[in-house]
C-alpha positions as a Python dict, from the first residue, in 0.01 Angstrom:
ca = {
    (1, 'X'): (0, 0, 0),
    (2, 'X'): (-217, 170, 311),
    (3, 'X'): (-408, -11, 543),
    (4, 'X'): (-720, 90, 465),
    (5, 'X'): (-1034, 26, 709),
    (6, 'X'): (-1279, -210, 598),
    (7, 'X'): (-1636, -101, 628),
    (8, 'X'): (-1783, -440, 629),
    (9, 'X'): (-1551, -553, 985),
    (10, 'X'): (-1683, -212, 1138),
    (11, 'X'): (-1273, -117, 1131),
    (12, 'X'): (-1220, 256, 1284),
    (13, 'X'): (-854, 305, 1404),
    (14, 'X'): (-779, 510, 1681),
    (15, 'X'): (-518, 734, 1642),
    (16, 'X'): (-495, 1043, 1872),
    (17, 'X'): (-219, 1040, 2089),
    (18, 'X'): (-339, 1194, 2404),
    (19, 'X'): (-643, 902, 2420),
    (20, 'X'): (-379, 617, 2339),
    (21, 'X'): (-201, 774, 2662),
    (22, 'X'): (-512, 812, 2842),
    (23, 'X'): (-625, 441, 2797),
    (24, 'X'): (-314, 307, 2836),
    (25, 'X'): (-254, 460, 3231),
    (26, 'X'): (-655, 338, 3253),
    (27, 'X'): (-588, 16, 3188),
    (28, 'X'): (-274, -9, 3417),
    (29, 'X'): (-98, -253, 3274),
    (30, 'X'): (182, -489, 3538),
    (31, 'X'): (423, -599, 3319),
    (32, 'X'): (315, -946, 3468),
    (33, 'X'): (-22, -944, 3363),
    (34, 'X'): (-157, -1195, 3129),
    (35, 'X'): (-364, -928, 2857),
    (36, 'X'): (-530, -1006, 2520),
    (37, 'X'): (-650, -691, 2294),
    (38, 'X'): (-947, -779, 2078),
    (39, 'X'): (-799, -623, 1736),
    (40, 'X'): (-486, -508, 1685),
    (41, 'X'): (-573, -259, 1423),
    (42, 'X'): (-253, -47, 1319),
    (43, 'X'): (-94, -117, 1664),
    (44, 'X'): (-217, 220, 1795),
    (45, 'X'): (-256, 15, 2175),
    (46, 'X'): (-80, -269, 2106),
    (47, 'X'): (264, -124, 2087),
    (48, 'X'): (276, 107, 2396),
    (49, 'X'): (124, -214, 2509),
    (50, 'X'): (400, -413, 2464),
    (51, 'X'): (673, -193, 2602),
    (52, 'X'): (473, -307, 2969),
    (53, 'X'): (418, -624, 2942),
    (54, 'X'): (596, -931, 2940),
    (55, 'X'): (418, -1074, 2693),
    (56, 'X'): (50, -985, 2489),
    (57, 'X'): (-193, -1161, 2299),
    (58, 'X'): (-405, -994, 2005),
    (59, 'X'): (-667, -1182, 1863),
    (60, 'X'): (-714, -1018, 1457),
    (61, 'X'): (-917, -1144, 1208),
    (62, 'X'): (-830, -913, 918),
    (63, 'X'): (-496, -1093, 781),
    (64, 'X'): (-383, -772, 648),
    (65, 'X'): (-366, -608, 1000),
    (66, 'X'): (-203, -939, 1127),
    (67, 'X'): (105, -954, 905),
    (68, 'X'): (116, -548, 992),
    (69, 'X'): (162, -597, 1336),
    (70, 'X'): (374, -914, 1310),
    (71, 'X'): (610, -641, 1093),
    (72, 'X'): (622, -335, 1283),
    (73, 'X'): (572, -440, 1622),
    (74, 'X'): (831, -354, 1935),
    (75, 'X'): (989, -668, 2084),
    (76, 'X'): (770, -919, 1889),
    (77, 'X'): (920, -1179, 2057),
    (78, 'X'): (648, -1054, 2328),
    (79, 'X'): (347, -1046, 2100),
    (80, 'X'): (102, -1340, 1998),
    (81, 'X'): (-74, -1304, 1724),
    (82, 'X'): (-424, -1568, 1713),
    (83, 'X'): (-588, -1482, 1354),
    (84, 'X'): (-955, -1537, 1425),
    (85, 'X'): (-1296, -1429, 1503),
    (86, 'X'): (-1261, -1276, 1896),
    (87, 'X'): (-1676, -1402, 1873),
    (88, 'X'): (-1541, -1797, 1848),
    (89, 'X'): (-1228, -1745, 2035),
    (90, 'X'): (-1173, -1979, 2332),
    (91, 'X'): (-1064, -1676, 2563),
    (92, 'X'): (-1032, -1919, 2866),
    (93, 'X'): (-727, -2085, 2673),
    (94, 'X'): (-511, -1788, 2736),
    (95, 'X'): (-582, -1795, 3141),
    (96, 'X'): (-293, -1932, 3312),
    (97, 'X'): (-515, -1939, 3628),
    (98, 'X'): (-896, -1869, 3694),
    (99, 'X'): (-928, -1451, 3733),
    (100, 'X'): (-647, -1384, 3566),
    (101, 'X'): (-713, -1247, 3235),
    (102, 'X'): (-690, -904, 3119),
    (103, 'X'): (-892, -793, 2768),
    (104, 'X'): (-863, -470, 2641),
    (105, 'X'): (-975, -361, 2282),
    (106, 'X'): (-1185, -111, 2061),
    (107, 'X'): (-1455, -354, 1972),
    (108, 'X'): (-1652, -307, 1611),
    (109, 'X'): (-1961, -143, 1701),
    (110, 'X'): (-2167, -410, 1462),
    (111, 'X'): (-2070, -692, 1742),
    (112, 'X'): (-2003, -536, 2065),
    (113, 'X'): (-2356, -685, 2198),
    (114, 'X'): (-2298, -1046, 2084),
    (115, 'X'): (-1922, -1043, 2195),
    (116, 'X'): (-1982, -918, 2553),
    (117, 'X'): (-2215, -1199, 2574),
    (118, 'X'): (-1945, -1413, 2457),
    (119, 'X'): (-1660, -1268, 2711),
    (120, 'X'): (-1905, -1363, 3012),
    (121, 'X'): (-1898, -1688, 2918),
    (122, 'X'): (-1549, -1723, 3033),
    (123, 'X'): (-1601, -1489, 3326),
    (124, 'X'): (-1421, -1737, 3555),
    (125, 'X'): (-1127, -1729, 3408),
    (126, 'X'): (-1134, -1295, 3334),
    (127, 'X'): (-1066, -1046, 3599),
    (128, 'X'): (-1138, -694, 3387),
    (129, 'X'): (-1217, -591, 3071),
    (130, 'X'): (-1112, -225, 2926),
    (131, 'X'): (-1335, -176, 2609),
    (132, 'X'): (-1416, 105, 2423),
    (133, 'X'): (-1749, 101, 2251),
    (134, 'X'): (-2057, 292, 2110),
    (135, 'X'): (-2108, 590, 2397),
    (136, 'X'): (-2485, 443, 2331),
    (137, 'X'): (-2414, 89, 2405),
    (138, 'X'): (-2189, 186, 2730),
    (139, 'X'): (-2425, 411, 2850),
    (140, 'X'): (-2712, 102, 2856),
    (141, 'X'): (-2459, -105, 2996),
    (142, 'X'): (-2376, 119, 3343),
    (143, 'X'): (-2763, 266, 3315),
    (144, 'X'): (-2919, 276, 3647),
    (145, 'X'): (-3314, 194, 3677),
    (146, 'X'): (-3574, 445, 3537),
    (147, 'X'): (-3398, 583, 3269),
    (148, 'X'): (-3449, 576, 2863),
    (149, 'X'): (-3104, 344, 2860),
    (150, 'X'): (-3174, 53, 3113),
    (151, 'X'): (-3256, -240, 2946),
    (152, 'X'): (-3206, -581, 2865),
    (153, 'X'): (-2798, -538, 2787),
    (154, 'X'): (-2800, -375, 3129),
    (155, 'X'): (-2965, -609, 3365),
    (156, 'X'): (-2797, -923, 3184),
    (157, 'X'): (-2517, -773, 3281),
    (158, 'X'): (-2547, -724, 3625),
    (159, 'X'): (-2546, -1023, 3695),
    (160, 'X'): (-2213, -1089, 3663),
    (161, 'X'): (-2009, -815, 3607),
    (162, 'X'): (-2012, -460, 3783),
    (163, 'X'): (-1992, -190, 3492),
    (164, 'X'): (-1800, 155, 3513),
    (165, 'X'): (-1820, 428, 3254),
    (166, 'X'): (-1466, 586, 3267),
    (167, 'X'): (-1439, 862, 2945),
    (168, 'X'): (-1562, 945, 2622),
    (169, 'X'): (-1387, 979, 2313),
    (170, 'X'): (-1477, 1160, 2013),
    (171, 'X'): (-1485, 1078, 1641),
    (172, 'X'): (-1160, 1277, 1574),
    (173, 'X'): (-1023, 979, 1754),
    (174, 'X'): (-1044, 764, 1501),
    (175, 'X'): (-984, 738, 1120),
    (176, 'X'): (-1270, 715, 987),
    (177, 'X'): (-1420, 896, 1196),
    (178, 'X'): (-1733, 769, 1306),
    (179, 'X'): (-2077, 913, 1346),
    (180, 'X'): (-2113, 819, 1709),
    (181, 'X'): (-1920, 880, 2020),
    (182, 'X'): (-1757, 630, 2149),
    (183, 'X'): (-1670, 561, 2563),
    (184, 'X'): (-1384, 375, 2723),
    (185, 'X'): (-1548, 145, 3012),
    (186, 'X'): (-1449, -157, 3304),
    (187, 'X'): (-1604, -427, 3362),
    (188, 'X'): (-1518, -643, 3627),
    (189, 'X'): (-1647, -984, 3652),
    (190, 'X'): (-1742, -1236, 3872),
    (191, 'X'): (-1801, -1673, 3902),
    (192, 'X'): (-2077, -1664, 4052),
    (193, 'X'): (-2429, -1441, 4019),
    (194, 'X'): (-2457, -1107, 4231),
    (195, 'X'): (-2757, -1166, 4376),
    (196, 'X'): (-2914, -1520, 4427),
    (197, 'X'): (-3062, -1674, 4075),
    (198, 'X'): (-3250, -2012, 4086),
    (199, 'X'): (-3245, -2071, 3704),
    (200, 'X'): (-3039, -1866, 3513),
    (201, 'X'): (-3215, -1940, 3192),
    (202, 'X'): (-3581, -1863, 3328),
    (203, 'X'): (-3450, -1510, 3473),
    (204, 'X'): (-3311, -1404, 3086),
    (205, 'X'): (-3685, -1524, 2969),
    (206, 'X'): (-3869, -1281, 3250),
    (207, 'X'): (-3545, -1063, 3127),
    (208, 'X'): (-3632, -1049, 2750),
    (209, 'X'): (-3984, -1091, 2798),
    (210, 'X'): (-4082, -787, 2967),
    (211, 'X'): (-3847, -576, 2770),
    (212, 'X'): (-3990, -723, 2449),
    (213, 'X'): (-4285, -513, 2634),
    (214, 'X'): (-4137, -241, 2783),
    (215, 'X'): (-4454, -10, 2774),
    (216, 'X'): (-4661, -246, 2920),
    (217, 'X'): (-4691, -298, 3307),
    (218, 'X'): (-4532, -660, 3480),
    (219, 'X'): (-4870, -732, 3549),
    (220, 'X'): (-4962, -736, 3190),
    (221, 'X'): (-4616, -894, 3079),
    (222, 'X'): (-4586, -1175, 3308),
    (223, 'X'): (-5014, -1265, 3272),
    (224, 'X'): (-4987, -1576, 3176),
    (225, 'X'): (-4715, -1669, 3422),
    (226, 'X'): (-4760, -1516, 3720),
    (227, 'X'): (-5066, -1354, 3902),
    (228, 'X'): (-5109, -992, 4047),
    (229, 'X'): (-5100, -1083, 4433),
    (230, 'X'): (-4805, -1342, 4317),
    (231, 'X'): (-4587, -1030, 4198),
    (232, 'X'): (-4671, -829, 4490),
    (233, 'X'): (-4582, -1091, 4766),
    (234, 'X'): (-4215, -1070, 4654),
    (235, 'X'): (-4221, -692, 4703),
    (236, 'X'): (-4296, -602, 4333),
    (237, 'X'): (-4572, -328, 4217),
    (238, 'X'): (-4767, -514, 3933),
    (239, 'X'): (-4806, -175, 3815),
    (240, 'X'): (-4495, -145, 3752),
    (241, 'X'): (-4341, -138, 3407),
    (242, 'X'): (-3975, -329, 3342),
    (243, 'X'): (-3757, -10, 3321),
    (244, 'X'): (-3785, 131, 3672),
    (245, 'X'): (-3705, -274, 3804),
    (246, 'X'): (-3352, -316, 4009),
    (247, 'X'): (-3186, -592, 3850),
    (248, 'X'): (-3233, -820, 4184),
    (249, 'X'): (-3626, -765, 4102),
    (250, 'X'): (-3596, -955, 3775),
    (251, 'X'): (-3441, -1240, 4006),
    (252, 'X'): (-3683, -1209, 4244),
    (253, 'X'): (-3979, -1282, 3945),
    (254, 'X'): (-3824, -1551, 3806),
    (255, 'X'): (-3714, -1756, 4098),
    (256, 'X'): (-4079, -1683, 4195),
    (257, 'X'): (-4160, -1880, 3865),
    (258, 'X'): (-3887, -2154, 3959),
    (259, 'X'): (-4035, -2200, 4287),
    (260, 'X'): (-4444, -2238, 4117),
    (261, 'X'): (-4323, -2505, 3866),
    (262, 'X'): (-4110, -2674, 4109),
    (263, 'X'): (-4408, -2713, 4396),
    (264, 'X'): (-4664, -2791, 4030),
    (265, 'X'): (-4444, -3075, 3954),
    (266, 'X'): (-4398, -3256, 4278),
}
């Protein structure tokens, strides 16, 4: 019986030779490098995969494509198969030291938000991520300030990984094919913020908060938080609205708001 793709898990397998190659010499594999692919699929990456590396984890949640793999794979002696949801998966447990792990995959455009959310939480144990996702979603994550795709997804982050677009692919790619384009990116993470953050949690409220109102100015926004002259003494235009905003400037707002409730409470 064919694997067929299931609609509901956001399943498109990639399929064209020439991108497989292309991916595969982007990601670089060492044959000592601890990797984990987020969905196998068919095998399409996972077997040229495997004839690199010493060994390779693949976390699948589809059953089906699990006892595929387990089948037809090169040398599965070097394969690991974890069936489960890559959203709950303890990535950290496959680090044999901190900044060591690899993750490559073609993540399900219904979850690619949530589950790069998820991967930062084990940042310190990740060095690089090769993911292929919605051309839409990778362009917001690598936007620069001022443009229609800087957001929320973008400044989030920057503040712990740095981002690089490095090709698109198109729907022939993939059976199905889908509607969108799709774009291979890097991210490369880090411990410890980029630029200085006093409470992490306040600067994703300024974050969210003044993206909720993205056509309104900071001044506007942040009204009931912090005052005109207030925004301006850290450099800011009040005037300003959140889009044109380097990343830094979000951190710069919020520890500004750390710093007021600190001196309020003692």
């Amino acid at each position: 019986m064919p694997l067929r793709p299931r609609k509901r898990l956001g399943q498109h397998f990639l399929h064209d030779p020439a991108v497989i190659d292309r991916l595969v010499r982007t990601i670089s594999p060492r044959e000592s490098d601890c990797m984990v692919e987020i969905g196998g699929g068919k095998g399409a990456l996972t077997f040229p995969l495997l004839q690199q590396l010493r060994q390779l984890h693949v976390i699948e949640l589809d059953d089906r494509l699990a006892d595929h793999l387990a089948r037809a794979a090169p040398m599965p002696q070097k394969l690991t198969i974890h069936r489960g949801d890559a959203l709950k998966f303890d990535f950290s447990s496959l680090a044999p030291a901190p900044d060591s792990l690899r993750v490559v995959g073609n993540l399900p455009y219904n979850i690619s938000t949530p589950l790069l959310f998820h991967l930062l939480e084990h940042r310190a144990t990740i060095k690089d991520m090769h993911l292929m996702l919605q051309k839409e979603v990778a362009h917001r994550m690598a936007a620069s300030p001022g443009g229609k795709d800087y957001g929320r997804l973008t400044v989030m982050l920057a503040l712990w990984a740095q981002t690089e677009a490095c090709f698109d692919i198109g729907p022939g790619a993939f059976s199905p094919a889908p509607r969108v384009r799709s774009t291979v990116v890097r991210v490369t993470t880090q411990l410890e913020p980029r630029f200085p953050v006093a409470d992490i949690n306040r600067f994703a409220d300024v974050v969210a908060l003044t993206f909720s109102m993205r056509r309104k100015t900071l001044a506007r926004s942040l009204r009931e938080h912090l005052s005109r002259d207030q925004i301006e003494s850290v450099g800011i235009d009040p005037g300003a609205r959140p889009e044109t905003l380097r990343p830094e400037d979000f951190a710069a707002l919020a520890n500004l708001q750390t710093a007021r409730s600190q001196s309020v409470r003692s």
